[in-house]
C-alpha positions as CSV (number, residue, x, y, z in Angstrom):
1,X,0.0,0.0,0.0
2,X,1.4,3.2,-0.9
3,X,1.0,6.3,1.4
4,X,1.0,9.3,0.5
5,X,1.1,12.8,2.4
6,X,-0.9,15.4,1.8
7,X,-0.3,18.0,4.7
8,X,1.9,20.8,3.1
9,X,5.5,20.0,4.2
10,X,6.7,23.2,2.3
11,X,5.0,25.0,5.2
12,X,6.4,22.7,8.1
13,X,9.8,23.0,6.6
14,X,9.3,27.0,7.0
15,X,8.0,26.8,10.4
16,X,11.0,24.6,11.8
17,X,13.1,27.5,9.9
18,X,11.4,30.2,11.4
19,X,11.7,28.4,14.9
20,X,15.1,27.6,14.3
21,X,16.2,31.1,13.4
22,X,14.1,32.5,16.6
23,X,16.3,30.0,18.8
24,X,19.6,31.2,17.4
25,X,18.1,35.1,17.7
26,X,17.2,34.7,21.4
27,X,20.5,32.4,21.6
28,X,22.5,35.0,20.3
29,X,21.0,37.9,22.2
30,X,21.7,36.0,25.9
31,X,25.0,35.1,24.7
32,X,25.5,38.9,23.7
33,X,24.1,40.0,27.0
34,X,25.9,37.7,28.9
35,X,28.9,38.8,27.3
36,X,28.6,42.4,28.1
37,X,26.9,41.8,31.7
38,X,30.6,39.6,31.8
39,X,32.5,43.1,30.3
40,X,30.3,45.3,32.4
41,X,31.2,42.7,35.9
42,X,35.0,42.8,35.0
43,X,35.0,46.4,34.0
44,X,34.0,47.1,37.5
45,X,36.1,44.7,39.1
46,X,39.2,46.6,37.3
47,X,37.8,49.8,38.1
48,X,37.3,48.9,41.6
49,X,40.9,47.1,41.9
50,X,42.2,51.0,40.3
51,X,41.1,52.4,43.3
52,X,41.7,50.5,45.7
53,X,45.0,50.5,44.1
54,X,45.3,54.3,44.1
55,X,44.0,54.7,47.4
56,X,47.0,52.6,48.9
57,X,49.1,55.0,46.5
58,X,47.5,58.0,48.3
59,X,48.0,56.8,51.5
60,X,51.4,55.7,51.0
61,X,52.1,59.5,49.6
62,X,50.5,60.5,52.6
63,X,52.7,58.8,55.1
64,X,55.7,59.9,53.1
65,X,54.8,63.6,53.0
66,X,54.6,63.1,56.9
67,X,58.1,61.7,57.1
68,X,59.7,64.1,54.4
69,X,58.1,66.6,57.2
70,X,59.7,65.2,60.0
71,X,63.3,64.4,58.2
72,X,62.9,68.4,57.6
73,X,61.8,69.6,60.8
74,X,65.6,67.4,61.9
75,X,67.3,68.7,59.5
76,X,66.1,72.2,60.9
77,X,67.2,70.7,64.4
78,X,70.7,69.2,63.5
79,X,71.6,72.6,62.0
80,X,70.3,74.5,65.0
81,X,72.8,71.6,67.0
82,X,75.7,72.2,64.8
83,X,75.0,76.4,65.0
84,X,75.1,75.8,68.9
85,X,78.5,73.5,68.3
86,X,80.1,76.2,66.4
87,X,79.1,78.9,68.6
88,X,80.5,77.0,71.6
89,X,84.1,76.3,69.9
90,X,84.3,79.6,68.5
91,X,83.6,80.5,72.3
92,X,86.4,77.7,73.1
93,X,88.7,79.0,70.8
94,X,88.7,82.7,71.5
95,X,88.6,82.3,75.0
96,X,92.6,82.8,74.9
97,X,92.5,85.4,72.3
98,X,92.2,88.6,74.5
99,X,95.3,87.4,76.7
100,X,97.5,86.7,73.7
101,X,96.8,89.8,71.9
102,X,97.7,92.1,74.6
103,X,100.8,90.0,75.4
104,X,102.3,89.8,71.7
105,X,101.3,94.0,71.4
106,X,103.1,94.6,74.8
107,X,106.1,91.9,73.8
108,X,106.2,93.6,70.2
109,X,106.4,97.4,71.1
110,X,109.6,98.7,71.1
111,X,111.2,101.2,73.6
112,X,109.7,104.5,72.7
113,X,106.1,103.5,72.1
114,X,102.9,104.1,74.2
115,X,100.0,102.6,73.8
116,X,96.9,104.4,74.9
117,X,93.8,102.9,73.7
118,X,92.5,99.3,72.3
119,X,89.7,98.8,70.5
120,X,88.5,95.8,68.9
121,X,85.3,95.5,66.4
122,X,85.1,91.6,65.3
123,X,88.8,90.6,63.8
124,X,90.2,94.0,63.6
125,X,92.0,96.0,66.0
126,X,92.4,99.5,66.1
127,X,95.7,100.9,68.6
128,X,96.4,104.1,69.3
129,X,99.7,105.4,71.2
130,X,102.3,107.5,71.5
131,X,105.6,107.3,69.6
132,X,109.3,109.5,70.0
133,X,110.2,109.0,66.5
134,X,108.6,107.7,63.4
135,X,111.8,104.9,63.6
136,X,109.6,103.5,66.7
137,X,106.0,103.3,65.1
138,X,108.1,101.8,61.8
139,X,109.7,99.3,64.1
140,X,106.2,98.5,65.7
141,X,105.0,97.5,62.4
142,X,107.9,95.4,61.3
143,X,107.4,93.6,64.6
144,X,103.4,93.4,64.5
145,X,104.0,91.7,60.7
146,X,107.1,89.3,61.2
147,X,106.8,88.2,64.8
148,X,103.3,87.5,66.0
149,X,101.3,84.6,66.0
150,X,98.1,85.7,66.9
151,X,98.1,89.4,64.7
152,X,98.8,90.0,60.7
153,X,98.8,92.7,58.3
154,X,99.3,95.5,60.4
155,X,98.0,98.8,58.5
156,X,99.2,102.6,59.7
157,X,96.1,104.7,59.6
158,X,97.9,108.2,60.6
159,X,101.0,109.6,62.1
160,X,100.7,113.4,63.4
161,X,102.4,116.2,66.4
162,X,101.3,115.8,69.9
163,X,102.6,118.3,72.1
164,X,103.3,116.7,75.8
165,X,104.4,118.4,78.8
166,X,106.3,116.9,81.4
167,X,106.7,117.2,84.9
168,X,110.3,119.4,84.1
169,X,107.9,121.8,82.2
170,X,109.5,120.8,79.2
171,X,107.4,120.6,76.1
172,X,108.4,117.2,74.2
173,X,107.7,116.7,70.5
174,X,106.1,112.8,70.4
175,X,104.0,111.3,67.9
176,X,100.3,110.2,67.7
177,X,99.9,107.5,65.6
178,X,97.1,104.9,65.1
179,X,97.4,101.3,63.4
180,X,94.9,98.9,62.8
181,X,96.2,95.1,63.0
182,X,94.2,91.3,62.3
183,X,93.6,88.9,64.2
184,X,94.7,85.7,62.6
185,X,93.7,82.1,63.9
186,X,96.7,80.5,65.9
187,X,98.3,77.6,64.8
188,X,97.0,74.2,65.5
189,X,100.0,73.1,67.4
190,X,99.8,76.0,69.6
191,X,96.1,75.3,70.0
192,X,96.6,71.6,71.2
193,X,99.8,71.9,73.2
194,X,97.4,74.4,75.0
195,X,95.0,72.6,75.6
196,X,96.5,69.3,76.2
197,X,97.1,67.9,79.8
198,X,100.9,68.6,81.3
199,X,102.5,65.1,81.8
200,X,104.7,65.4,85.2
């Protein structure tokens, strides 16, 4: 027996097409959704992962700011410290100074010269005396430059008449005269022999 169908297959055939295609539509759109819900989720993720990230980095910057502050606010100590150290062995080291100088300008004038007045302003020193001949205040400053360790480059400001009377009513023809001399630092040997302990 033969059979034979008569239901219209052409239109079967199109409705399994149709439903196929509507399958692979819908199939396609959750795939295409879940794709960019999966995008979207690791977007975030990154994004949140970048800030946490750059929140570390701002606190890190933070603390280091903090101890840049306090390495400055040392810094500002330590040379407040070594200000105070300097100050103290400047102290130390001129403490001898007023003794020497008027030993070496007492040792260095020769006979025939007076001084009068002293009168220091930071390394200078500005002397003013009394003088017989202008041989004497040359001989002063020959003695000031070559033989001192403690004053240097001696420097004859004036020279002029000074009228002095003596006790024989005898008017004497002397010399003012003024100088100006440095104070130079002393050696180091002289410095430590000072200051080192006498051995018995």
């Amino acid at each position: 027996m033969i059979l034979i169908n008569l239901l219209p297959y052409r239109e079967e055939r199109r409705k399994r097409r149709k439903a196929a295609f509507f399958a692979g539509l819908g199939f396609s759109a959750v795939l295409g959704v879940g794709i960019v819900a999966a995008g979207y989720l690791l977007l975030q993720f990154l994004t949140t992962e970048q800030q946490a990230h750059n929140q570390y980095i701002q606190t890190e910057i933070g603390r280091l700011e903090s101890q840049i502050k306090d390495i400055a606010e040392l810094k500002t100590e330590i040379e407040s410290l070594q200000a105070r150290q300097r100050a103290v062995e400047d102290l130390q080291t001129d403490r001898n100074t007023p003794v020497q100088l008027l030993n070496d300008l007492a040792r260095l004038a020769p006979e025939g010269v007076y001084l009068t007045a002293i009168r220091q302003e930071g390394k200078v020193v500005t002397l003013s005396g009394i003088a017989q001949t202008n041989e004497r205040v040359s001989e002063y400053l020959r003695n000031v430059s070559r033989g001192s360790e403690w004053l240097d480059k001696p420097d004859l400001i004036e020279v002029k008449l000074a009228a002095v009377t003596t006790n024989s009513r005898d008017a004497r023809r002397l010399l003012d005269f003024s100088m100006k001399v440095s104070i130079k630092a002393p050696p180091r040997e002289a410095e430590q022999s000072a200051s080192a302990p006498k051995k018995s």
